[in-house]
N, C-alpha and C positions, 0 to 999 in steps of 0.2 A: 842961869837957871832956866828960863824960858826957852834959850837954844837944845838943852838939854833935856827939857821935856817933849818939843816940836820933834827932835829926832829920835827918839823913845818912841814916840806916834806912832813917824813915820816907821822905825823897822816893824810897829806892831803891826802894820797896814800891810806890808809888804809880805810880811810871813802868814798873817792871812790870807792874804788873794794867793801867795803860793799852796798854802793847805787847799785853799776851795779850788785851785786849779788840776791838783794831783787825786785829788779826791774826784773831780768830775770824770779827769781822764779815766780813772780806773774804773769807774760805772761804766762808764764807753767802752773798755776793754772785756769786761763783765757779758757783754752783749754781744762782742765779735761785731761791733759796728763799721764802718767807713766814714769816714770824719766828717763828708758833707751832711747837710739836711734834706732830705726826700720833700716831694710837694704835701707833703702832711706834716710837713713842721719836726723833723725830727730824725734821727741820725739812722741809717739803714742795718737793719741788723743784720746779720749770715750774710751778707754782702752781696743780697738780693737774693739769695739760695731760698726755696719754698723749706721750710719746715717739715711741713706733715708729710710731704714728699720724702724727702732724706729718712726722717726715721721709721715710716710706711714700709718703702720700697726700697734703702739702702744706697739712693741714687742721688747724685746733687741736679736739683731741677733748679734752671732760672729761672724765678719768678717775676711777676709781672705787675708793675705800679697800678695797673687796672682792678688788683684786688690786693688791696693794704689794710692788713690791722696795724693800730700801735697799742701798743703794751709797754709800761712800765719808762715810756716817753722815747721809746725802741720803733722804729717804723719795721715793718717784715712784708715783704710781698711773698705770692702765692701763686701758683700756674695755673689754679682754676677757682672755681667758685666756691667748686665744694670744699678745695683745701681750707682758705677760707673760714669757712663756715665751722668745718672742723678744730681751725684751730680758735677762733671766738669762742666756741663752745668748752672746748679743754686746753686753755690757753699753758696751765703752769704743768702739763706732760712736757710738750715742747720747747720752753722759756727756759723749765733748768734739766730737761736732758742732759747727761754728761758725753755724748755724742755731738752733743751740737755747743760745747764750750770751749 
């Protein structure tokens, strides 16, 4: 009876950490991230690609760790200050673009 409960547990343990693992990736996917964490604690979104840039000007600009927002626990850099600035200000035009998903 006790073995039969311990491993009842365990598959409930198991199928757990599997939901909260397929559920995290798919946030991550959500975001168009890169699996590492940026020096802000947090996975890269557009794969360093500036935002306000791309839907702006129709261009993929590399952005630059020197100007990072996070959003939604998303790190995004940016090629200048003002992108930036711009996207702080109007974070959710950029965040669910369907350009940039």
């Amino acid at each position: 009876m006790h073995t039969t409960n311990s491993l009842k547990t365990l598959v409930g343990v198991v199928a757990l950490a599997t939901a909260v693992t397929a559920i995290s990736a798919y946030a991550v996917d959500e975001h168009n991230t890169v699996p590492d964490l940026t020096a802000a604690g947090a996975p890269l979104g557009l794969h360093g690609d500036d935002a306000v840039a791309f839907i702006q000007l129709g261009n993929r600009i590399e952005g630059s760790a020197k100007h990072t927002a996070t959003h939604d626990g998303v790190a995004y850099y940016f090629a200048s200050a003002e992108n930036l600035q711009v996207f702080n200000l109007r974070h959710m035009l950029f965040c669910h673009h369907p350009a940039l998903s």
